[in-house]
N, C-alpha and C positions, 0 to 999 in steps of 0.2 A: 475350810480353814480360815478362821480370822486373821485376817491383815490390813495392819494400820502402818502409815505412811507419813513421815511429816516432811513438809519441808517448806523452804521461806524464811532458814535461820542464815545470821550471818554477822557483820564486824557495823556498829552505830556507832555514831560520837552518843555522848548522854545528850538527852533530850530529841531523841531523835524517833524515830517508830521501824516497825517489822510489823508485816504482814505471816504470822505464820497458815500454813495449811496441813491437812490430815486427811487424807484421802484412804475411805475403809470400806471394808471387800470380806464375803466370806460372814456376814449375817447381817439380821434386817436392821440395817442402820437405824431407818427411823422410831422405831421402840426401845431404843435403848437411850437413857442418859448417857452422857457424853465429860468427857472429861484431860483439864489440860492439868499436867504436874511437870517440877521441874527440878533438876538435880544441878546445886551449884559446887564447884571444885572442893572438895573435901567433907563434903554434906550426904545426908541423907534424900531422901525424892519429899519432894514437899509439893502439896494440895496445892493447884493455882486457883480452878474456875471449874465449874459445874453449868452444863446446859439440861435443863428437863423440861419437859413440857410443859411451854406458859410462865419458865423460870429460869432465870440466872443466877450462880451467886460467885462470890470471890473472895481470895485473900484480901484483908485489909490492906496492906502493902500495896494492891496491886488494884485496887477499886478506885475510880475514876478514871482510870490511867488503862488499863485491858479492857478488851468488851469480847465475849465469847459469842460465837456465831455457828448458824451451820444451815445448810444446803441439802435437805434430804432426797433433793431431784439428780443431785449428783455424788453423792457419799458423802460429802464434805465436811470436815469441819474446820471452823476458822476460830485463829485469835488476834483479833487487830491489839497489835501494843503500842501506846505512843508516851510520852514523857519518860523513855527508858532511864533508866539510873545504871550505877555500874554493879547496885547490889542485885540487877537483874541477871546478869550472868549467868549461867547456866544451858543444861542442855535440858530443852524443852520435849516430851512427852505426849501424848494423847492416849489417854486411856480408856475403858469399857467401866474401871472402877477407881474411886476413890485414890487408894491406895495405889495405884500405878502399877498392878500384877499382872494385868494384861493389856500393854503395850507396844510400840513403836521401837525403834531403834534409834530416834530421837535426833532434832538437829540445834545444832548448836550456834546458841546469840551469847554474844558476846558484846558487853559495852565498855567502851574503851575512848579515852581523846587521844 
């Protein structure tokens, strides 16, 4: 059974950073692309960053400022975020696809002064 995990979400002033993580279990992590998405309060899940092999990519919004990471000696995956805004809000995701179908339970960053 696939199970993904996040956590390392929580309350920043703006401009502040979050380390989040994704800890996944239940298939071969390392062959799969990897993926972070994010649902902000009355929105739909929206694409954050994509890890593939030998490649990253990202929201515009969110390029310079996020870097997607990952650990395939321990399931891992990571999103360092730093220069938060408060239009980063949301509950953040790690997912197997794009579109956020197969998922986490997701933890929630919230930026706030």
């Amino acid at each position: 059974e696939v199970q993904l995990v996040e956590s390392g979400g929580g309350l920043v002033q703006p401009g502040g950073s979050l380390r989040l993580s994704c800890a996944a279990s239940g298939f071969r992590f390392s062959s799969y692309d990897m993926y972070w998405v994010r649902q902000a309060p009355g929105k739909g899940l929206e694409w954050v960053s994509t890890i593939s092999i030998g490649a990253t990519y990202y929201l515009n919004s969110v390029k310079g400022r996020f870097t997607i990471s990952r650990d395939n000696a321990k399931n891992t995956l990571y999103l360092q975020m730093n220069s938060l805004r408060t239009e980063d809000t949301a509950v953040y995701y790690c997912a197997t696809d794009s579109r956020g179908t197969r998922r986490g339970q997701g933890t929630q960053v919230t930026v706030s002064s």
